[in-house]
C-alpha positions in Angstrom: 4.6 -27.1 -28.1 5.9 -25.5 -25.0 4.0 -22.1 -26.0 0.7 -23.8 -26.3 0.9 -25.9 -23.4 1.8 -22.4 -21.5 -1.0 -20.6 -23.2 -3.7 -23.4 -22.3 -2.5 -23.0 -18.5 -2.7 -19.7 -18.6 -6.0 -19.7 -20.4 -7.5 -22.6 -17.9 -5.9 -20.2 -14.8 -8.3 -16.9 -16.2 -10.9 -19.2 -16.7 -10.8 -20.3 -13.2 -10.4 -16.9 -11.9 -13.3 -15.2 -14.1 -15.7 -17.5 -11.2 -17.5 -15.4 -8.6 -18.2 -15.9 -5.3 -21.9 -15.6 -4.1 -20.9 -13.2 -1.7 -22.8 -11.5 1.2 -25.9 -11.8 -0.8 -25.7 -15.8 -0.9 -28.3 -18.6 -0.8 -29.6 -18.9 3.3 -31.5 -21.8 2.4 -30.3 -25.4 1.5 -33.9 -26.2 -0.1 -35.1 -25.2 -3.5 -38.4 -24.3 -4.9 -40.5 -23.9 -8.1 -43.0 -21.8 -8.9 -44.7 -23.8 -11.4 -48.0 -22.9 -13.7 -49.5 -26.7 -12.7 -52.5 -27.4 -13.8 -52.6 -24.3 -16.2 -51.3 -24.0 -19.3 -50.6 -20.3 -21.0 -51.1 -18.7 -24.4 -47.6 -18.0 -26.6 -46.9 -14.9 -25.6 -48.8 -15.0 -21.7 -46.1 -13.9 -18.8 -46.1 -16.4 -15.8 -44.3 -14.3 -12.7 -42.5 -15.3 -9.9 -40.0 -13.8 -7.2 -36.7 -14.2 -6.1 -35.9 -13.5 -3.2 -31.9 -12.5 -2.1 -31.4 -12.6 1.5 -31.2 -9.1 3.6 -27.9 -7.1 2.9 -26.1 -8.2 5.8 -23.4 -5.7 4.9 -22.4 -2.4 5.8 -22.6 -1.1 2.0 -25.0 -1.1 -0.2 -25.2 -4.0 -2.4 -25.4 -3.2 -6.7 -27.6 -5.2 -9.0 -26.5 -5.3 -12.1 -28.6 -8.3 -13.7 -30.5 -11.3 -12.6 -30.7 -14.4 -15.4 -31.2 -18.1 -15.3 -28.2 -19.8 -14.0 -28.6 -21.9 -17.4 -29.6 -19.4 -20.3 -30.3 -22.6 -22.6 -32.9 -23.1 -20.1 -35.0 -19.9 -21.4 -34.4 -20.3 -24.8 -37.5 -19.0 -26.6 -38.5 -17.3 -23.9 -38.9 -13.6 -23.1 -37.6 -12.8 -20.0 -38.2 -9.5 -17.6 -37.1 -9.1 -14.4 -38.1 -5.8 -11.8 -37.3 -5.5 -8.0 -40.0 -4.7 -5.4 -39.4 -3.1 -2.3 -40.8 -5.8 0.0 -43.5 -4.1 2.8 -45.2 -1.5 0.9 -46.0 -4.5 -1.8 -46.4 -8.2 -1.4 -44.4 -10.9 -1.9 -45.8 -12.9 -5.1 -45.6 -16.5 -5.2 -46.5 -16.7 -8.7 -49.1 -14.7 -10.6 -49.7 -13.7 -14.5 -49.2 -11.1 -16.7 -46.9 -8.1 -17.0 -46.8 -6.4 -15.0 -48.3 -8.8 -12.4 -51.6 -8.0 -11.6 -51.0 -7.3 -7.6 -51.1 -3.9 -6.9 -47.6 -2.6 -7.1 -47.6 -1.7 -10.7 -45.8 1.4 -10.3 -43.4 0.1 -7.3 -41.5 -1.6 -10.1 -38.1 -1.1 -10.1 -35.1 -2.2 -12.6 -32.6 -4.2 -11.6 -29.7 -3.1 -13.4 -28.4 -0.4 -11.0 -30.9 -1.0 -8.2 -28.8 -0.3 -4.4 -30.1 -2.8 -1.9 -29.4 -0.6 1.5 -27.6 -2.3 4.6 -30.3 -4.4 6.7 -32.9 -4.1 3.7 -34.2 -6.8 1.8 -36.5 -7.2 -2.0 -37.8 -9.3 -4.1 -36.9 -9.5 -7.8 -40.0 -10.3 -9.7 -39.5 -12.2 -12.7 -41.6 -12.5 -15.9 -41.5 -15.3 -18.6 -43.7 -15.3 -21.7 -43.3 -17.8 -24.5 -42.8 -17.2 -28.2 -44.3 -21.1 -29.1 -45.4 -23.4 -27.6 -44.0 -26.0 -25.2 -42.6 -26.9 -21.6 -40.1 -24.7 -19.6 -38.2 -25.5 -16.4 -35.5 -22.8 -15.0 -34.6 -24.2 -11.8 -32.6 -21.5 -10.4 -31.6 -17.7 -11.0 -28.4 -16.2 -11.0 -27.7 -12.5 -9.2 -24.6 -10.4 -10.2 -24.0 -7.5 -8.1 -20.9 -5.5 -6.6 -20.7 -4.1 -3.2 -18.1 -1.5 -3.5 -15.9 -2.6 -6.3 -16.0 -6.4 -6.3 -18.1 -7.9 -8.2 -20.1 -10.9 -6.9 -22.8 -13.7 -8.7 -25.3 -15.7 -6.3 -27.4 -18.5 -7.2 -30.9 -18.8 -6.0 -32.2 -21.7 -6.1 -36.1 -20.3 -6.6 -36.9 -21.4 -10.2 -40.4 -21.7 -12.8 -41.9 -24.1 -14.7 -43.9 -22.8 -17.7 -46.5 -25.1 -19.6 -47.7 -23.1 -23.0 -49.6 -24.1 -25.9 -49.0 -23.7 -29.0 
């Protein structure tokens, strides 16, 4: 009995340690948004896009992506998701749009995420795509960064979500 009850604390300690911190690259804002399709509703397999946007690197290193994914993945179940960073300046910020890639004029200024260095004083937005397999109502209220600057590892919440509306 003793043995379990050690190897539940010591499972409920790593557990509680495996949480990240936001980091440098936290949420500036205490308001959230959606991006929803309102009125309009989209064809199975149509890509409704909307950005993220992660605050300027207020660091003195460069900041790593590694991924960006709803903070609840049940949330975008029967969804495909894609996700690409822009360099904000050259391209404009979308506030929602369709298809992918979006049809602004930054096609080829899309970058991935995985790996992508966000420079000291810079700042991007992450585009992100969602395209229904079948038909029905989505709602992802927020997105979750994971990054590293240097060698820790960090996981910021964004509270910039979608709402998707596709029939079937």
């Amino acid at each position: 009995m003793l043995g379990l009850v050690l190897g539940l604390s010591t499972l409920a300690t790593a557990c509680a340690s495996s949480r990240l911190s936001d980091g440098p690259l936290k949420e500036q804002s205490e308001n959230s948004s959606v991006a929803g399709s309102g009125t309009a509703v989209f064809r199975v397999g149509q890509f409704f896009d909307v950005s993220v946007i992660p605050p300027r690197n207020p660091g003195r290193k460069d900041a790593v992506f590694q991924r960006l994914e709803p903070a609840d993945a049940t949330r975008a179940e029967g969804l495909e998701m894609r996700y690409a960073v822009v360099r904000i300046g050259p391209c404009p910020v979308i506030g929602s749009d369709h298809g992918w890639p979006p049809s602004g004029g930054c096609k080829r200024d899309l970058l991935p995420v995985n790996g992508f260095h966000l420079r000291p004083g810079k700042q991007v937005s992450i585009l992100v795509g969602a395209a229904a397999r079948r038909g029905g109502k989505w709602l992802i209220p927020a997105f979750r960064l994971h990054y590293k600057v240097g060698e820790k590892s960090y996981a910021a919440t964004y509270y910039e979500g979608l709402e998707l509306k596709v029939r079937g």
